[in-house]
C-alpha positions as MATLAB code, in Angstrom:
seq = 'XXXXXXXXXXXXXXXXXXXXXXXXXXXXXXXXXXXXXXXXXXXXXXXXXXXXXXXXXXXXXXXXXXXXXXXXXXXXXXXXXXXXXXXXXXXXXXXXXXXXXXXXXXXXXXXXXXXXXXXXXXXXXXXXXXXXXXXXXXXXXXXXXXXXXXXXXXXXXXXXXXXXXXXXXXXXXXXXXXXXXXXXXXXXXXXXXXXXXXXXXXXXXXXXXXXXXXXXXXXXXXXXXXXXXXXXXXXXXXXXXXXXXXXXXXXXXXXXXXXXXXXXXXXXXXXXXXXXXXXXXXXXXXXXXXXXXXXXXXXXXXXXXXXXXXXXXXXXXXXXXXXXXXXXXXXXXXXXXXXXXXXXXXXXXXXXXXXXXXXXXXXXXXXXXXXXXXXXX';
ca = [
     -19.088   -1.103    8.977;
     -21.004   -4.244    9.289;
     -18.978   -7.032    8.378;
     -18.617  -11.044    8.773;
     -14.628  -10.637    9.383;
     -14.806  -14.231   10.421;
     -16.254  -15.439    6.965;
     -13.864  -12.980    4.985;
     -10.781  -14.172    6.110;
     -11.970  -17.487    6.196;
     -12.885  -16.772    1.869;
      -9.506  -16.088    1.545;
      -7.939  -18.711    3.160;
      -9.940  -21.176    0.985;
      -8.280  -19.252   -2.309;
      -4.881  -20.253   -0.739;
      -5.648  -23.717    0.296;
      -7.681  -24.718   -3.122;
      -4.119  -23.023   -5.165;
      -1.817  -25.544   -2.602;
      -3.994  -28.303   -3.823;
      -3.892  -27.235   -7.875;
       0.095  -26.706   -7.246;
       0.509  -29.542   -5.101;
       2.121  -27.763   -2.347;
       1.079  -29.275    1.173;
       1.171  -26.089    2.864;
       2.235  -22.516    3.005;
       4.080  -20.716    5.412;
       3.504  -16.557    5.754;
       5.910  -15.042    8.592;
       5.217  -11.123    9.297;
       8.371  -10.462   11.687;
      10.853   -7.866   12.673;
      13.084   -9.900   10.285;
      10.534   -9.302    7.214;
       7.640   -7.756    7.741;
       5.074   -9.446    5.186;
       1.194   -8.198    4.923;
       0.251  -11.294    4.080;
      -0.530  -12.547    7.676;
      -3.476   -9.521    8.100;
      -4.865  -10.841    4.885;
      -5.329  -13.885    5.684;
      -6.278  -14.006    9.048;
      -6.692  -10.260   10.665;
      -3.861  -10.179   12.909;
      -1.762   -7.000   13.230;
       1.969   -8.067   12.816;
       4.248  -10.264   14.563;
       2.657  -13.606   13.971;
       3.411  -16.576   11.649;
       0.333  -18.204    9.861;
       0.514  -21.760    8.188;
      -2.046  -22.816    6.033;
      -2.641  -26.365    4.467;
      -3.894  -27.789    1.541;
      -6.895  -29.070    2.993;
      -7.934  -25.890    3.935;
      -6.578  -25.665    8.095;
      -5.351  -22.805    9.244;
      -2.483  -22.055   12.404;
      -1.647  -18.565   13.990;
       0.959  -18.116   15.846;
       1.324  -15.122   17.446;
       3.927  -13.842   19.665;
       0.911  -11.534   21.619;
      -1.490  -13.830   22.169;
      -3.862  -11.366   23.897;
      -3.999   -9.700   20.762;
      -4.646  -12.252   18.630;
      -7.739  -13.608   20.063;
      -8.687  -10.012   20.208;
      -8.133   -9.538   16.700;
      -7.499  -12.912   14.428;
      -9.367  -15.496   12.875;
      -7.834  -19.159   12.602;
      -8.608  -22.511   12.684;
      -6.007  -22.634   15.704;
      -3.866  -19.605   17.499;
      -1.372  -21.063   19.774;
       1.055  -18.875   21.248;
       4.456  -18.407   20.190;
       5.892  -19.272   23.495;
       4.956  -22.816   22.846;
       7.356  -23.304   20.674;
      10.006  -21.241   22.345;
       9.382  -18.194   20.231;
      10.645  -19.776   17.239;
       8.384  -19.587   14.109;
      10.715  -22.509   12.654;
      10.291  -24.665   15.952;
       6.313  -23.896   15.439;
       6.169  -24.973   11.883;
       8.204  -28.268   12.277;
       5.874  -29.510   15.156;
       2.747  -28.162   13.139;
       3.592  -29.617   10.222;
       5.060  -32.906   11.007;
       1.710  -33.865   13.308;
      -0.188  -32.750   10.006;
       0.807  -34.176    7.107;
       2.420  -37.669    7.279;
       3.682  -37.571    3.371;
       7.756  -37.437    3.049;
       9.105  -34.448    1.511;
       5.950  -32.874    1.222;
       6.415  -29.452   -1.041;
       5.822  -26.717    1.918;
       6.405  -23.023    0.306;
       8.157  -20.117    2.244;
       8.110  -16.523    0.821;
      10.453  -16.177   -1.889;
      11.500  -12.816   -0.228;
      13.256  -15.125    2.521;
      16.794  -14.425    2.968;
      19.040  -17.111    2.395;
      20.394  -17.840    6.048;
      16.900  -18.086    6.838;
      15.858  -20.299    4.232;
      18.391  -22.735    5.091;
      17.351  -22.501    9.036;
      13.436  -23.344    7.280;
      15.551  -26.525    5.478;
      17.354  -27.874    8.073;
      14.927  -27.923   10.547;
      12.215  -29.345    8.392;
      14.361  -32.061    6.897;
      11.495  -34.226    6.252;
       9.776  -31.755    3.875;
      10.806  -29.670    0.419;
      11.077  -26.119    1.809;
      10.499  -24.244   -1.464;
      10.993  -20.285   -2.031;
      10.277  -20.012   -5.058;
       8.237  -16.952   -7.535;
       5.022  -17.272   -9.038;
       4.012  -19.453   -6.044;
       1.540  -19.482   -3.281;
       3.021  -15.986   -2.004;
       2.489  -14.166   -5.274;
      -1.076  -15.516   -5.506;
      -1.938  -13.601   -2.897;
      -0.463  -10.613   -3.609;
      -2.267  -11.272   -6.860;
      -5.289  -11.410   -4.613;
      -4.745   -8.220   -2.859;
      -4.875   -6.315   -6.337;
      -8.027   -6.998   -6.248;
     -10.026   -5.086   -3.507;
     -13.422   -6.737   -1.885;
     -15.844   -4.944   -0.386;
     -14.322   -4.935    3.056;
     -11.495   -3.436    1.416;
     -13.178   -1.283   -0.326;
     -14.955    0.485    2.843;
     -11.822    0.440    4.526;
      -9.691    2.963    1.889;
     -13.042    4.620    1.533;
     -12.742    5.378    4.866;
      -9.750    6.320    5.057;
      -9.957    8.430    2.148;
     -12.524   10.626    3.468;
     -10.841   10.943    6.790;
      -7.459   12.363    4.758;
     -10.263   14.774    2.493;
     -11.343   16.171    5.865;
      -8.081   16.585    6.769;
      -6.932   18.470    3.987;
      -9.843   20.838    4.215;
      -9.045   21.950    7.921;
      -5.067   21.965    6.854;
      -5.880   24.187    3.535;
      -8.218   26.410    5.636;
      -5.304   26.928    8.760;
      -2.851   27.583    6.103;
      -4.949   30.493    4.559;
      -6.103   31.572    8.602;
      -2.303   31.696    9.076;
      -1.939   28.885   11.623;
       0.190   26.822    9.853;
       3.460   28.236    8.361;
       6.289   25.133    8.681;
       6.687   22.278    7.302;
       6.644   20.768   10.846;
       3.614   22.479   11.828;
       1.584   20.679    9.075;
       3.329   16.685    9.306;
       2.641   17.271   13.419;
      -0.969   18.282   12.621;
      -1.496   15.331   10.823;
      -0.091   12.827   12.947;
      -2.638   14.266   15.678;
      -5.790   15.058   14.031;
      -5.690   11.198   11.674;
      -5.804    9.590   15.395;
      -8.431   11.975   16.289;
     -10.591   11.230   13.380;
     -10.073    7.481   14.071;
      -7.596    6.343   11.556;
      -4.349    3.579   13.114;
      -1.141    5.962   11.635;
       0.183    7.654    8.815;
       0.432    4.979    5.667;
       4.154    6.091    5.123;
       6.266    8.848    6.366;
       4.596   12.257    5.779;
       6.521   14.511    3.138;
       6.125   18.406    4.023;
       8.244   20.505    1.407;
       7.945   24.074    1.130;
       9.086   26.303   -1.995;
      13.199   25.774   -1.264;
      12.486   21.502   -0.952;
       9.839   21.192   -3.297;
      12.113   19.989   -6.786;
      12.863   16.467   -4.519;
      10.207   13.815   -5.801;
      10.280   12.732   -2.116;
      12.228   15.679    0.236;
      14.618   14.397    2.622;
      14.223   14.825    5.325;
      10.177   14.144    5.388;
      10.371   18.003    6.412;
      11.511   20.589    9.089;
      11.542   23.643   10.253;
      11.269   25.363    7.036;
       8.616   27.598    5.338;
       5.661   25.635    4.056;
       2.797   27.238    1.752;
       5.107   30.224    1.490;
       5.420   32.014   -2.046;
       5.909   29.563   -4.672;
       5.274   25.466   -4.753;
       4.702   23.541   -1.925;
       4.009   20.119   -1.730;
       2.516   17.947    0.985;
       2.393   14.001    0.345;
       0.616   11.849    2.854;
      -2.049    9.503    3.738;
      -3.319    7.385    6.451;
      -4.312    3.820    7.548;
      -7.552    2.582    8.475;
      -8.147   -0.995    9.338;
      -4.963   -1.591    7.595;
      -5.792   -0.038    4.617;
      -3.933    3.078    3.212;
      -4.936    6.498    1.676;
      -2.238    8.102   -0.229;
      -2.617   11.584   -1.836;
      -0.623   15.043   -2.557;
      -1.671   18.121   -2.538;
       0.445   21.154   -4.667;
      -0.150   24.293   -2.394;
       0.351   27.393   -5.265;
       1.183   30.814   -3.744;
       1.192   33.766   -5.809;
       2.945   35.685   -7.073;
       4.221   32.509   -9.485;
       6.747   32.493  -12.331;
       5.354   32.045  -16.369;
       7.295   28.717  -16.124;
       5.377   27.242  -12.804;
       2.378   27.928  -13.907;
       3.556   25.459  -17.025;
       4.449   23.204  -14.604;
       0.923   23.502  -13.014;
      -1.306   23.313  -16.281;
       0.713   20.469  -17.473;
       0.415   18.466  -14.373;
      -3.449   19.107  -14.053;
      -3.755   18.045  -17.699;
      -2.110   14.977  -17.159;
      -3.855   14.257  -13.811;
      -7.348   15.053  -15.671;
      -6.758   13.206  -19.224;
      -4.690   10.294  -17.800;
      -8.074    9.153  -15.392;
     -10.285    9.044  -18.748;
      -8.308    5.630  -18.798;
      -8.375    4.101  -15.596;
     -10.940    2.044  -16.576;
     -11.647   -1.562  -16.361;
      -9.589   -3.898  -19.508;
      -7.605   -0.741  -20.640;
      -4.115   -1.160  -21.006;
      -2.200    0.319  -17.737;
       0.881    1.291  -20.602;
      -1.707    3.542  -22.550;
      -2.524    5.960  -19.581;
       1.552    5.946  -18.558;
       2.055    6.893  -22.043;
      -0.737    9.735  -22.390;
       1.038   11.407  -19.346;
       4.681   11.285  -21.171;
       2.877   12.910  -24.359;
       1.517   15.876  -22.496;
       5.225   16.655  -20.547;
       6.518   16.470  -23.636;
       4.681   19.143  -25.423;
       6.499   21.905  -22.579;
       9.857   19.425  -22.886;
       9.696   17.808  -19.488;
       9.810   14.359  -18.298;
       8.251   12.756  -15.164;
      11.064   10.843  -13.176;
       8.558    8.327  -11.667;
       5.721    6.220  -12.072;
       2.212    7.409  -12.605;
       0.779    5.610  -10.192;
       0.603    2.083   -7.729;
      -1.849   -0.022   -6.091;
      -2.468    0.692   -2.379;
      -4.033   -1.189    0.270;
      -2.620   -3.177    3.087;
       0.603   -1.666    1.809;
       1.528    1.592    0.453;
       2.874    0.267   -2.618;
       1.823   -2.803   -4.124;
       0.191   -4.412   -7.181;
      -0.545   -3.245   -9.578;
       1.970   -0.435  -11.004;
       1.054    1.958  -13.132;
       4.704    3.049  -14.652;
       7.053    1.479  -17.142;
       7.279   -1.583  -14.960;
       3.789   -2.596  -16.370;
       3.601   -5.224  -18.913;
       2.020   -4.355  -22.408;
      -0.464   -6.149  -22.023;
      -1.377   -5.391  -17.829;
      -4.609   -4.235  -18.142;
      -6.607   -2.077  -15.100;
      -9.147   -4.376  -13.405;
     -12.592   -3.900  -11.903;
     -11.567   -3.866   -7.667;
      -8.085   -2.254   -8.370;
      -7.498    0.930   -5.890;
      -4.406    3.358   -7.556;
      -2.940    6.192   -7.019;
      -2.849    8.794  -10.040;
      -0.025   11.228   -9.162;
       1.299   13.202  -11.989;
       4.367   14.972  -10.682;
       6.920   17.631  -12.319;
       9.644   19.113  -10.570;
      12.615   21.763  -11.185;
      15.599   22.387   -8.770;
      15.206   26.384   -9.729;
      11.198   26.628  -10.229;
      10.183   23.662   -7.460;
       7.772   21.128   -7.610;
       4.292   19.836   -7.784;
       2.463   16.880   -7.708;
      -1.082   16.079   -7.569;
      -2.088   12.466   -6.311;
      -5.629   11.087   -5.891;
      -6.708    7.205   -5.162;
      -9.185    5.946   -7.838;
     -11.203    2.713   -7.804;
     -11.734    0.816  -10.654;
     -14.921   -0.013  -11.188;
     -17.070   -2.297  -13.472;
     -18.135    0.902  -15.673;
     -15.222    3.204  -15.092;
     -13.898    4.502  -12.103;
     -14.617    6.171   -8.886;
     -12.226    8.892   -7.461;
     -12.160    8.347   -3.678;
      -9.615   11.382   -2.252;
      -9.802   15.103   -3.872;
      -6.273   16.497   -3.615;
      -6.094   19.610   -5.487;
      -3.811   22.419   -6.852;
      -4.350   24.782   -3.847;
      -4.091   28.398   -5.123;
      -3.301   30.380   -2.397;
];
């Protein structure tokens, strides 16, 4: 992929910096740590984790990163200077930063509002000279209203990523049939090793293996053993992978035969609703109407889906927007969005299925970038 990473991050950075200025804020503070882990940072700047990044209103960026090595490798900032500066303290690091930066009093400086208290009022104390605000529906939420909205980097990362999970469900489908695979284990271990392979950084989340006797869990705990997998009956296999960052997410419903007159209603229904609910992800349609059109079709065999139909993906596994009963009525799908569609029924006697693909949203509909399927077997 041939990309200006350098100008990219440097885009977004000028989003944040021009919102400081609208909102008079003086500066934002994003702090991806073992404490809270927040995506933010990689964003903004292209570092990995463990880094704090403060950005001012007029537009200056810091980075500092607690492996240095690995953010000049990696990160684009105005300034990295190592943690150790500062004594390993992110607080220490913003109060020098800040204070040689801006010279107004009690200067509006915005923390994530996800900050635990204890920490907020370390952020406080130390900064006395400035308003440490952590507040919602500030310069955090922007951009996570920002990262709904995939660019083209973006874009060609979960593309990529996409087809490397396609691949590997074809070889995983293929050694289920040869015989090769039988556990639950044998398929999670397979992926771990042939994503890597194939050039991807990890799993996205924690892979979910669940033969015929786990299947009726929405998400099996635990994320699967030694037990049968692809066996007679429903077996479902949820995972994904990371590249660049940038997740894949799908699940695949392996079907063995012989199958009961009641899973194979569990099977048409959750096609139908996986094939009539992606008519509407499409640009300016309400998200409400396709979580709706799923609850119609359950309804018509009497069943109800116990989660959402669907979430952003991207940096995170979860994140804006969602497509569920969480959505506002008037949340619309937008043009950039990447979501998962993933139609799910399950039944502690019968077991499970759930089919999951990640579509784009595009300016004139909608581009379906995995191809999970209902795996007759």
């Amino acid at each position: 992929m041939n990309f200006n990473l350098k100008q990219i991050y440097e885009d977004r950075r000028k989003k944040v910096s021009e919102y400081l200025k609208q909102n008079n804020i003086k500066a934002a503070i994003f702090e991806d740590s073992e404490q809270r882990r927040d995506v933010a940072v990689r964003y903004l700047c292209g570092h990995p984790s463990d880094a704090s990044l403060i950005i001012l209103d007029s537009g200056k960026s810091f980075l500092i990163p607690w492996d240095e090595n690995l953010a000049k490798d990696k990160a684009f900032a105005d300034e990295i200077i190592p943690s150790e500066k500062f004594k390993r303290s992110y607080i220490n690091a913003s109060k020098e930063i800040l204070t040689s930066s801006i010279s107004e009093k009690k200067s509006k400086v915005c923390i994530s509002p996800e900050t635990p208290y204890i920490q907020f009022k370390k952020y406080s104390e130390k900064l006395e000279n400035f308003k440490i605000c952590a507040e919602e529906n500030s310069a955090h939420d922007f951009v996570k209203s920002l990262r709904a909205i995939k660019d083209n980097y973006e874009i060609s990362c979960t593309k990529k990523a996409a087809a490397i999970t396609d691949e590997m469900t074809k070889i995983i489908v293929e050694n289920l049939r040869q015989g090769k695979i039988k556990t639950e284990t044998d398929v999670a271990l397979f992926a771990e090793r042939e994503l890597r392979i194939k050039g991807a950084e990890r799993t996205s989340f924690d892979t979910l293996a669940a033969g015929p006797e786990r299947s009726f869990a929405i998400h099996a705990f635990p994320g699967y053993t030694q037990g049968n997998w692809g066996t007679q009956g429903l077996s479902i296999l949820d995972y994904g992978v990371c590249y660049e960052g940038y997740a894949s997410d799908c699940t695949i419903t392996i079907a063995k035969s012989p199958l009961s007159k009641e899973q194979e209603k569990l099977l048409k229904a959750v096609q139908e609703a996986a094939d009539e609910c992606k008519k509407l992800y499409i640009p300016n349609e309400k998200i409400s109407r396709a979580v709706k059109k799923a609850d119609e079709i359950f309804a018509k065999i009497n069943r109800v889906m116990p989660h959402g139909l669907g979430h952003g993906t991207g940096l995170e596994i979860h994140e804006e927007p969602f497509v569920s009963m969480r959505a506002n009525e008037n949340d619309v799908f937008k043009a950039g969005n990447i979501i998962t569609l993933e139609p799910g029924l399950y039944d502690k006697t019968l077991g499970g299925t759930r089919l999951e693909n990640d579509i784009l949203i595009t300016e004139t509909g909608n581009e379906v970038l995995t191809h999970s399927e209902i795996f007759r077997i």
